[in-house]
Steps between C-alpha positions, in 0.01 A plus 500: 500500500201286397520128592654291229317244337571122436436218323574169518604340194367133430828441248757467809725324263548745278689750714853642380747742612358782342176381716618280779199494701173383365315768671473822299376854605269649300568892333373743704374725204323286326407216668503259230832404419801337749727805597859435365691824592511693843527954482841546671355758631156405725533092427185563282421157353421507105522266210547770196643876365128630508407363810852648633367831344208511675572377804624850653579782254689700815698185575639445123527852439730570833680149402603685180602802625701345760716289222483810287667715786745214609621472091534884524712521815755272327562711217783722548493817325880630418568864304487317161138425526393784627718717261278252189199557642536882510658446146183348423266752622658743369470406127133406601443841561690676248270251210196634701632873440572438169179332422291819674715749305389308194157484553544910616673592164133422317320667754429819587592697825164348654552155443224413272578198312345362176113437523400142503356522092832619339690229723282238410526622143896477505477161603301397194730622278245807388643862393493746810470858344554838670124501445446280740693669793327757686665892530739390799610157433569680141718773681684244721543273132637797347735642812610100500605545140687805476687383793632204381355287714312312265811398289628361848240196435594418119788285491784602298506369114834441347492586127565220314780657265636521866527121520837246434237290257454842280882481373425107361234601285520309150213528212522383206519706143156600513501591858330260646579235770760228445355272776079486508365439843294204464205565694358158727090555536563332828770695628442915599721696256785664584520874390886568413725816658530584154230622245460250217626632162217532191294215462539459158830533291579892414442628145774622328546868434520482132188368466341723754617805290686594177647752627820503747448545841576875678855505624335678856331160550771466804377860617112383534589188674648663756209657575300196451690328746487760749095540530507122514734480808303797623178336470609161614662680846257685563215187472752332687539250256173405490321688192257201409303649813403784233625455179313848396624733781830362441530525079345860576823571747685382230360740262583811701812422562608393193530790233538234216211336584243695639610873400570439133858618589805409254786621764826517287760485799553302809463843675125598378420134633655514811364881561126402413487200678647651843298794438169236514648297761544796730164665385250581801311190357758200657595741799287276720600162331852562579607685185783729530863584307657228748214224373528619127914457484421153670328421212765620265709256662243288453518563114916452472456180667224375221810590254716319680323225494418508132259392225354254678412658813326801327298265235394337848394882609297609171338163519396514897438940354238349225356208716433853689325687264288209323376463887412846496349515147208245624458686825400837300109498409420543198247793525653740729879433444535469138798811494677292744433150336663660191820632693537164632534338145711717370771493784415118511683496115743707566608234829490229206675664236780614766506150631536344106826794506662409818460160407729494199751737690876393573624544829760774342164740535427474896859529540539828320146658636611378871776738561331785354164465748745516761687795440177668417335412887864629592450806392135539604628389891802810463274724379241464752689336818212300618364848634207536234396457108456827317168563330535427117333626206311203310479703145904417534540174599312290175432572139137434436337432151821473315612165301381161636762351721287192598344408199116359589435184375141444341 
């Protein structure tokens, strides 16, 4: 130990208890300043935290360890803890299983994850085509797919004809909303469970035609309704993503709209929209007879929730297709542009007709779209759907049913 040094102070008076003696020792680090603290464990002299620091690492690192091991040695630990802390690792471990299996699912056998270009492309918000993959990370996409796997990472979407808040909806005579949200430019809008009814009030069908409207007008929109809630489940709710891959799933599946079809029963409906919904096409997307008389269901519960619920549909259906309509380009989809505008007036003119409907309608139809997806279920038993001849199920070319509007 190195011989302490003193000094004599000249202020004798001022001494106090904190500093009885007027002599003071200087700090042995430093040399400069008047040590004020002793180490408890070598009766090094310093006067600060750094100069304690610094004085001997081995002597302040053993001093902690000893008060670590001393605080350790009190704690008791009884079954309880030890049962939580094996509780604990446990989870850990089962999240870091979980997490590796995720990460597998979108791999192939080899491991190879995404390349650093297509990750950094995600993360700007860019479009990641198949292009883009290379021949094995395309494979292990495509085994993750038909799998299932990938539907493991999408959360669910509950359809909003699903929802309490879809049996309280109230428009007004021309179909639009009683109560305008009045949008704040500081606030962030707030996008409703429901879809919004037309923007602008509803013509009436008088002056949209002179003549009366086709009595199967309750035929075609079931059908209407059913590529919509086919469209909308399969996009997962979420068809503003791609307005034109979605009005083009609408078209296929829907015989009124995309086929030219005038089905004249419940039954050539049903039968031509199962026979799409089970078609080779959807096999992958989760299409099936099970999915299709989900969607039926879907359908009775649109009737059971009347007018307003299904003028809410055909507009959210023609919000849809105007979406797609300025997606097409002009040059090379001009076929498709003109599809789109025609089923686009047909939505409207169905939407002016269930508009003006009285409940008495839905209540009549609802019953009989049951017992027709009864029968189909019997006749079938869940074990298959019979392939159908199309030149049977819809009249083509005869009268207008939907009258086009110029």
């Amino acid at each position: 130990m190195m011989p302490e040094k003193t000094i004599i102070s000249s202020e004798s008076s001022n001494s106090s208890p904190l500093n009885p003696s007027s002599s003071r020792t200087i700090c042995h680090v430093c040399n400069k300043q008047f040590s004020q603290y002793t180490c408890p464990r070598c009766n090094f002299r310093y006067c600060s935290l750094p100069c304690y620091k610094s004085h001997s690492v081995q002597c302040t690192e053993s001093f902690m360890r000893d008060n670590v091991n001393d605080e350790l040695k009190q704690v008791r630990s009884d079954d309880q803890t030890k049962r939580k802390m094996l509780e604990i690792l446990k989870r850990f471990h089962e999240e870091e299983e979980e997490d590796d299996g995720g990460i597998d699912s979108i791999t192939d056998d080899e491991g190879l994850s995404l390349p650093e270009e297509i990750i950094q492309k995600i993360m700007n918000g860019d479009e990641v085509s198949l292009d883009d993959l290379s021949l094995e990370e395309r494979k292990g996409f495509q085994r993750a797919l038909a799998s299932g796997e990938l539907s493991k990472m999408i959360q669910p979407w509950d359809p909003w004809w699903l929802l309490a808040s879809a049996r309280t909806i109230n428009l007004g005579l021309g179909g639009t909303q009683l109560v305008q949200c009045v949008e704040d430019e500081e606030e962030t809008t707030v996008v409703s469970e429901i879809p919004r009814g037309p923007d602008t009030p509803l013509i009436s069908l008088s002056k949209l035609s002179s003549t009366n409207p086709s009595p199967l007008l309750p035929i075609h929109l079931i059908d209407i309704a059913y590529s919509y809630c086919f469209t909308l489940r399969i996009y997962n709710g979420e068809w503003q993503s791609d307005s034109l891959g979605a009005a083009t799933m609408v078209l296929t599946v829907s015989s009124v709209l995309g086929h030219n079809g005038q089905p004249e029963t419940i039954k050539e409906v049903l039968s031509f929209c199962l026979e799409q919904t089970c078609s080779s096409a959807y096999k992958n997307l989760g299409g099936g007879l099970k999915f299709g008389l989900n969607l039926v269901d879907d359908v009775i519960c649109f009737l059971s929730l009347g007018s307003g619920a299904m003028v809410c549909l055909l507009g959210d259906l023609q919000r849809l297709i105007l979406g797609a309509i300025k997606e097409v380009k002009s040059s090379s989809g001009r076929d498709l542009k003109k599809k789109l505008k025609l089923a686009e007036r047909k939505v409207f003119y169905m939407m002016c007709w269930v508009n003006e409907q009285s409940s008495e309608v839905w209540e009549a139809l609802e019953p009989s779209v049951r017992a027709e997806k009864n029968s189909v279920v019997e006749l079938n038993d869940y074990k298959g759907f019979p392939e159908m001849k199309k030149k049977d199920q819809f009249r083509k070319g005869g009268g207008v049913v939907i009258e086009e509007i110029e």
